[in-house]
C-alpha positions in Angstrom: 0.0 0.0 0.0 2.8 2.6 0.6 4.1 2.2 -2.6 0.4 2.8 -4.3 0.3 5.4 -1.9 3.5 7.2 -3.2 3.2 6.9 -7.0 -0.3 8.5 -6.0 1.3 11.9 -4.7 4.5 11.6 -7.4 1.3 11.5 -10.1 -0.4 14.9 -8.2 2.9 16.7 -8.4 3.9 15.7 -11.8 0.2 16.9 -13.1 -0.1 20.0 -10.6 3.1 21.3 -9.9 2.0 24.4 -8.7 -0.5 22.6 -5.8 1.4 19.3 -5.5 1.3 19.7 -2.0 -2.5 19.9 -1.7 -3.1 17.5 -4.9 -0.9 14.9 -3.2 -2.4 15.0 0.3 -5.6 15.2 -0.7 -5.2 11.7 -3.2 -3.3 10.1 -0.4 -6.5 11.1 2.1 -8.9 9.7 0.0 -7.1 6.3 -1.3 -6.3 5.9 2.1 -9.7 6.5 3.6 -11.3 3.7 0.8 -8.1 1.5 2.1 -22.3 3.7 -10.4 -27.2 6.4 -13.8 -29.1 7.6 -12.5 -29.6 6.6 -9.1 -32.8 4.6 -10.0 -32.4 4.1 -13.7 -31.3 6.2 -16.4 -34.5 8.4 -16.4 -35.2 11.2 -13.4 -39.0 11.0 -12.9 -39.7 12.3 -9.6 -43.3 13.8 -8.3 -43.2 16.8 -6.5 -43.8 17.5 -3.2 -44.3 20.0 -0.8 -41.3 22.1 0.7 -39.3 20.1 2.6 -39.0 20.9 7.3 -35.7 21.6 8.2 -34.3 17.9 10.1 -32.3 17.7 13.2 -29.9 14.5 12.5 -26.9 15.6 12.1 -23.9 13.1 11.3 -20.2 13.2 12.8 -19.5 15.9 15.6 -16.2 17.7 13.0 -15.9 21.7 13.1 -17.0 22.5 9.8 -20.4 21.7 8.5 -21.7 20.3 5.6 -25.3 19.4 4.5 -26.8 16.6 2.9 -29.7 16.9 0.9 -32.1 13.9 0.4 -35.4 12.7 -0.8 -36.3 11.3 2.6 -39.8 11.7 2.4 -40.3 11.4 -1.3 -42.1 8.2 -1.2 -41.7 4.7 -2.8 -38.2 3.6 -4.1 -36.8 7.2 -3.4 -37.3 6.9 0.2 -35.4 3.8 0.2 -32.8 5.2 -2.0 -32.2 8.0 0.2 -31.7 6.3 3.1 -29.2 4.1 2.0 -27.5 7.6 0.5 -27.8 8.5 4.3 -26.0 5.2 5.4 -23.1 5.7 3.2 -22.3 9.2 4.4 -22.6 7.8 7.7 -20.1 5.6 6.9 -17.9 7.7 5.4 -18.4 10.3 8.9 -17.7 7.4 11.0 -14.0 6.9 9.5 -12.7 10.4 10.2 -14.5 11.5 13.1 -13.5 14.9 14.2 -13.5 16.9 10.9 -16.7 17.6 9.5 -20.3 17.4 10.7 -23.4 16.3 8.3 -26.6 18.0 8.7 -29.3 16.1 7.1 -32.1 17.7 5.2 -35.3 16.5 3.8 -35.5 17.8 -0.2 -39.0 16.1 -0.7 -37.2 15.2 -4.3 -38.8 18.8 -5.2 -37.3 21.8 -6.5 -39.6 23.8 -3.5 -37.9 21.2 -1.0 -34.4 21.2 -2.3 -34.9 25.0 -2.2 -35.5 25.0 1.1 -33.5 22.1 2.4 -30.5 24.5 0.9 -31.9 27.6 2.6 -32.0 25.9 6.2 -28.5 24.3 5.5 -26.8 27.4 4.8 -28.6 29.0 7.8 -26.7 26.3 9.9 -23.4 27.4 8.8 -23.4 25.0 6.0 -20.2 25.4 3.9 -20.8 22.8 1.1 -23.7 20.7 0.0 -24.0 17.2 -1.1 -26.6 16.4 -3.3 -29.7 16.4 -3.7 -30.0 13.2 -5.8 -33.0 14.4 -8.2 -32.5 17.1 -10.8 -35.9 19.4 -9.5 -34.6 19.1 -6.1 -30.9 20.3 -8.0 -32.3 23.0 -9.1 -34.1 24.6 -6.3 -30.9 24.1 -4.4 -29.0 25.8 -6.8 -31.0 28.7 -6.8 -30.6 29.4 -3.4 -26.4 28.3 -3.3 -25.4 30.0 -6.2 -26.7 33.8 -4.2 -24.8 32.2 -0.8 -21.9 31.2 -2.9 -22.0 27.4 -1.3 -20.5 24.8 -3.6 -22.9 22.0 -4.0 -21.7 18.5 -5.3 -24.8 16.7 -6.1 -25.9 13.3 -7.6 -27.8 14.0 -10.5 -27.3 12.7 -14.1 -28.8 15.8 -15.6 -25.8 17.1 -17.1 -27.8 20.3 -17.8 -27.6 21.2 -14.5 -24.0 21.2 -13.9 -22.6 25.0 -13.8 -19.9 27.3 -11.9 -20.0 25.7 -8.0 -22.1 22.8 -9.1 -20.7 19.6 -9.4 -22.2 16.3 -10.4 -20.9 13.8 -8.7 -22.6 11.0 -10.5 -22.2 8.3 -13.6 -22.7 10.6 -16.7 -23.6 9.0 -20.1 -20.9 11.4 -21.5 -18.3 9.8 -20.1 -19.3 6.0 -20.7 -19.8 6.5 -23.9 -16.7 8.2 -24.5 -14.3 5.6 -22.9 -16.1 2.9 -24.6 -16.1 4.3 -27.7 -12.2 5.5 -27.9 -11.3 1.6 -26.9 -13.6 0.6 -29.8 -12.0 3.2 -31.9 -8.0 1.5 -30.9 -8.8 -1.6 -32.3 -10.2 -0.1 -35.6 -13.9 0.4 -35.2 -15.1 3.7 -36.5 -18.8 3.4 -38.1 -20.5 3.5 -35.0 -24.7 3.1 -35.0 -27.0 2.9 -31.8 -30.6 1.2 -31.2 -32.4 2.9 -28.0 -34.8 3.8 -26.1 -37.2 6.1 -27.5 -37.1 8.1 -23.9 -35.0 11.0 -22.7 -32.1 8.4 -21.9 -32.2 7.4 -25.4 -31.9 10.8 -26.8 -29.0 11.5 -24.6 -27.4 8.3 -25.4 -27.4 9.3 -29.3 -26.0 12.6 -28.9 -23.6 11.2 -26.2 -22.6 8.8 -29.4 -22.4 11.6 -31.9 -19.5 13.3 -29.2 -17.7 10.7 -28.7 -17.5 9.1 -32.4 -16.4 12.9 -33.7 -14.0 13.1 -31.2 -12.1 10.0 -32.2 -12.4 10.6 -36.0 -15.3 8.1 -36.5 -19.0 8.6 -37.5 -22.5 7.7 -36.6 -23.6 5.8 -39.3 -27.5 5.9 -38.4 -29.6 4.9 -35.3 -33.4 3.2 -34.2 -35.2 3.6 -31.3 -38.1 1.3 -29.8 -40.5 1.8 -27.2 -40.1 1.7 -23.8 -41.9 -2.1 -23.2 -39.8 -3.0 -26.7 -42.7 -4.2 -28.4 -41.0 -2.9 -31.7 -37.7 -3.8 -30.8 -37.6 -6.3 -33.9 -38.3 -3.7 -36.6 -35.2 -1.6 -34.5 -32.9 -4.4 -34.9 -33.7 -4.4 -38.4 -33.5 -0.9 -39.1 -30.4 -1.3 -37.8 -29.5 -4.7 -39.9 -30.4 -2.6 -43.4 -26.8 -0.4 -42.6 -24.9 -3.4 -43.7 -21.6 -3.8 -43.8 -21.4 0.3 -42.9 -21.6 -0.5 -39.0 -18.7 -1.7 -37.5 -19.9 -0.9 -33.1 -23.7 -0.3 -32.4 -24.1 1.0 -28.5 -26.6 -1.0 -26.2 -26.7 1.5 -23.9 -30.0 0.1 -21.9 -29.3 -2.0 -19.2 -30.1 -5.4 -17.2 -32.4 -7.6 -19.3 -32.6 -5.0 -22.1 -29.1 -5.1 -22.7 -29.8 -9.2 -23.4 -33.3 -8.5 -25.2 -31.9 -6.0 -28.1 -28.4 -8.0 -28.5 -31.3 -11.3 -29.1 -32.8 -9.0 -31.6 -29.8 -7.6 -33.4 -28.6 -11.5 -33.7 -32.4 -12.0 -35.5 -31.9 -9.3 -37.9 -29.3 -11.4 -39.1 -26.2 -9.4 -37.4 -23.2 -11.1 -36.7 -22.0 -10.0 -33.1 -18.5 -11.3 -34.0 -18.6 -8.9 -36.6 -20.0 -6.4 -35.2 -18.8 -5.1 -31.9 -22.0 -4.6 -29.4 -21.1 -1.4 -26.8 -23.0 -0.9 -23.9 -22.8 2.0 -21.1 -22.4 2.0 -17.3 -25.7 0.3 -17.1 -24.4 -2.8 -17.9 -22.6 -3.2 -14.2 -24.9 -5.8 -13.4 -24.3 -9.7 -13.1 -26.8 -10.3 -15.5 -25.2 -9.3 -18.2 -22.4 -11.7 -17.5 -24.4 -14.8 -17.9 -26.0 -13.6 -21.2 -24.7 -15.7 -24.1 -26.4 -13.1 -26.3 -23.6 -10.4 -24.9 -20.7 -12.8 -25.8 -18.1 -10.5 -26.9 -20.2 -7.1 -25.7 -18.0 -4.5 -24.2 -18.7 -2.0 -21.7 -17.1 0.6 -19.2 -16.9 0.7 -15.6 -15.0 1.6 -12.6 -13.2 -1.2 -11.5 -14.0 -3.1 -8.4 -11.6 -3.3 -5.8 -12.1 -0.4 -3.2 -16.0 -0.8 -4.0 -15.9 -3.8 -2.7 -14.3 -3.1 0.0 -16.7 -0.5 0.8 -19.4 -2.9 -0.1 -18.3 -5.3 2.9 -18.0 -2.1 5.3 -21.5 -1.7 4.5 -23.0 -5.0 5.0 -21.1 -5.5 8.0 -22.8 -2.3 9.3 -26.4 -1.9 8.0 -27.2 -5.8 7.5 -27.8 -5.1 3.4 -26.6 -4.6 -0.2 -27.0 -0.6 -0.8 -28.0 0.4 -4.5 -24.1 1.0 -6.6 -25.2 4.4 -6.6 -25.0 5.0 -3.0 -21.8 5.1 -3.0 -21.6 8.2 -4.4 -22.6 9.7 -1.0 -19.4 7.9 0.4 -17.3 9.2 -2.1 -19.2 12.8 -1.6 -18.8 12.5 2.5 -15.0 10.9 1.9 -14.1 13.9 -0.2 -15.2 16.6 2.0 -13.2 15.1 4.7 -10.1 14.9 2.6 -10.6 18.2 1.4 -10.5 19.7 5.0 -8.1 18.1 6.0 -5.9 19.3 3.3 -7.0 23.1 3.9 -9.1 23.5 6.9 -12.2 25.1 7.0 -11.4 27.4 3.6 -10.9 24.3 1.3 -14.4 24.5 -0.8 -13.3 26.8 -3.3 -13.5 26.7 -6.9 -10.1 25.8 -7.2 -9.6 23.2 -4.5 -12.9 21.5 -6.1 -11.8 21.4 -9.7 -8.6 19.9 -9.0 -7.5 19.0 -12.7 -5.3 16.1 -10.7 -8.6 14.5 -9.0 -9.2 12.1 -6.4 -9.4 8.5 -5.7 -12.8 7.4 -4.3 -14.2 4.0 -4.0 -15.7 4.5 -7.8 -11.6 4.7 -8.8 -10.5 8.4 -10.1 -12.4 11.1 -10.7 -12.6 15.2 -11.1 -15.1 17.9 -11.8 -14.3 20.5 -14.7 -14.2 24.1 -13.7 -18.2 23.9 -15.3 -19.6 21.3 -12.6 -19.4 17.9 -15.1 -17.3 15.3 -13.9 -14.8 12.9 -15.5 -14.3 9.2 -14.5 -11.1 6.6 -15.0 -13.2 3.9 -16.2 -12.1 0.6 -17.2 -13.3 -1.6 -20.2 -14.9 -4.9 -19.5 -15.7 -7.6 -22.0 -18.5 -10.4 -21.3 -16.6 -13.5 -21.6 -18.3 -17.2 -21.3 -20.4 -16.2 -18.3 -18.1 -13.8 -16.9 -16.6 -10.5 -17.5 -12.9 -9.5 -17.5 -11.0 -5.9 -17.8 -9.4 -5.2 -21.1 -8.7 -1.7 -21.1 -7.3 -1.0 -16.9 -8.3 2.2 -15.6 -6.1 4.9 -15.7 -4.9 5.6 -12.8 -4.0 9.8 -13.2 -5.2 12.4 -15.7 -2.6 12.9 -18.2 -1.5 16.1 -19.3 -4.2 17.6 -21.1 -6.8 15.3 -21.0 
């Protein structure tokens, strides 16, 4: 470990040179400390609800305060979700006691609630804000934090709402799609097509495809979309079969049984999967795709899995069950603001200190937010392989110069 530990400050002074002391201690905090969506799908559809009450739990007993904003009383999966959010954090808090303390605040999943969730929060001294894990709850927070000049770093995969001081913290479409498609584009695939759902995540997929194919000289030969319940996924799969021999990649990005149910109906429009390389998306970081002999061959990105499952063990061993992937992004949320005070004290959520262009190391691998609130992942590439799935393409392990 003391050797990972060291290459990771030699890579934070090489890449930052002018903050490798706070690039380096910051990586070494966080790696040290760990030893993917939408949170419920790829879609946000959340109903609103009334402004949220100000909550008195408060998390950890530090000197500098930080809020976390929640869908606690949302209703239905979201109340689940956002208590297994809450449990992470905890988590996290429990590790470093001493630095920071969480005040937890009811969003409702609203933009009224996250709007004042935020408002209480920053009348309690808060100095950042994690979340809130739906975009209308984003939004009303935003509106209050960007007037109080509080960072937020929140867990929503509308990209839209990223901007100056807020960060999205979250598994983007941007970014799986891009890693996937530049490893496709190494080993000589360039006509690039997609078949999707005929939803917002579909539409973001495509354009997501269109980015990514331009940026490594390749094109976007066509695409299809089917509804929702895929009861025209067959005449997809052949739209997609009439490009011929133009397609070299087609991206799968829906997930869990979908993934399986188009790559069936791609194979019955007479397309050769050995020919032509299937993609799929961070949704794919599911077991079932693994034992899908329909995905033989399939790639997709990911982070790799080590320090999540050590986390993943922390958290059993505490709360008695198996949290949604996307919780951990409250861990890695909670972990950071630790590690960043730390590093600097009570003045370390600025800008700057934020959109360290080095990163940090959280249970998800590397990551780092651009000075514009998106955030950019070291993914790895996975291939399904006879009822398993192995890395070809390692995450990297810094941001290289430029990139």
């Amino acid at each position: 470990m003391s050797r990972v530990l060291k290459a990771a400050a030699s890579r934070a002074a090489d890449l930052l040179p002018r903050r490798r002391v706070l690039a380096a201690a910051v990586a070494l905090f966080v790696l040290g400390a760990c030893s993917r969506g939408d949170v419920t799908g790829p879609v946000e559809v959340v109903t609103p609800q009334a402004p949220a009450q100000p909550q008195g739990e408060v998390l950890g007993d530090g000197p500098v305060t930080v809020a976390l904003l929640l869908p606690l009383t949302a209703g239905g999966e979201a109340a689940g979700l956002a208590q297994s959010f809450k449990n992470a954090a905890a988590l996290a808090i429990s590790e470093n006691p001493g630095v920071v303390r969480v005040l937890v605040k009811d969003d409702g999943g609203s933009e009224a609630g996250g709007r004042a969730a935020a408002q209480a929060a920053i009348g309690e001294g808060a100095q950042l804000i994690l979340g809130p894990v739906f975009a209308p709850a984003v939004g009303g927070a935003a509106s209050v934090t960007r007037q109080a000049g509080v960072p937020v770093i929140a867990f929503s995969t509308r990209a839209d709402l990223a901007s100056r001081n807020v960060y999205l913290l979250s598994f983007l479409p941007q970014g799986d799609i891009d890693r996937v498609v530049s490893y496709a584009a190494s080993v000589g695939k360039r006509n690039f097509a997609a078949i999707v759902p005929a939803n917002d995540y579909g539409g973001v997929a495509i354009e997501a495809l269109s980015n990514a194919a331009a940026r490594v000289g390749g094109r976007v030969v066509g695409y299809a979309q089917y509804n929702p319940n895929r009861s025209d996924l067959a005449a997809a799969a052949q739209t997609i079969a009439g490009y011929g021999s133009q397609v070299d990649a087609v991206l799968v990005p829906e997930g869990g049984s979908g993934a399986g149910a188009v790559a069936a109906a791609l194979r019955g429009a007479g397309i050769a999967t050995g020919q032509v390389q299937l993609l799929g998306t961070g949704q794919w970081d599911d077991p079932a795709i693994a034992g899908d002999p329909n995905l033989a061959g399939a790639l997709y990105p990911a982070p790799e899995r080590g320090a999540y499952e050590t986390y993943l063990g922390k958290y059993r061993a505490r709360f008695g069950s198996v949290p949604p992937r996307t919780a951990s992004l409250a861990y890695d949320g909670a972990t950071l603001a630790v590690g960043l005070v730390k590093a600097r004290g009570s003045g370390a959520f600025t800008e700057q200190v934020i959109a360290n262009p080095s990163g940090f190391i959280g249970v998800n691998g590397l990551f780092r937010f651009d000075p514009n609130g998106l955030s950019q992942r070291g993914l790895a590439v996975y291939q399904v392989n006879g009822g398993a799935v192995r890395v070809i393409s390692p995450a990297p392990r810094s941001f290289g110069a430029g990139s």
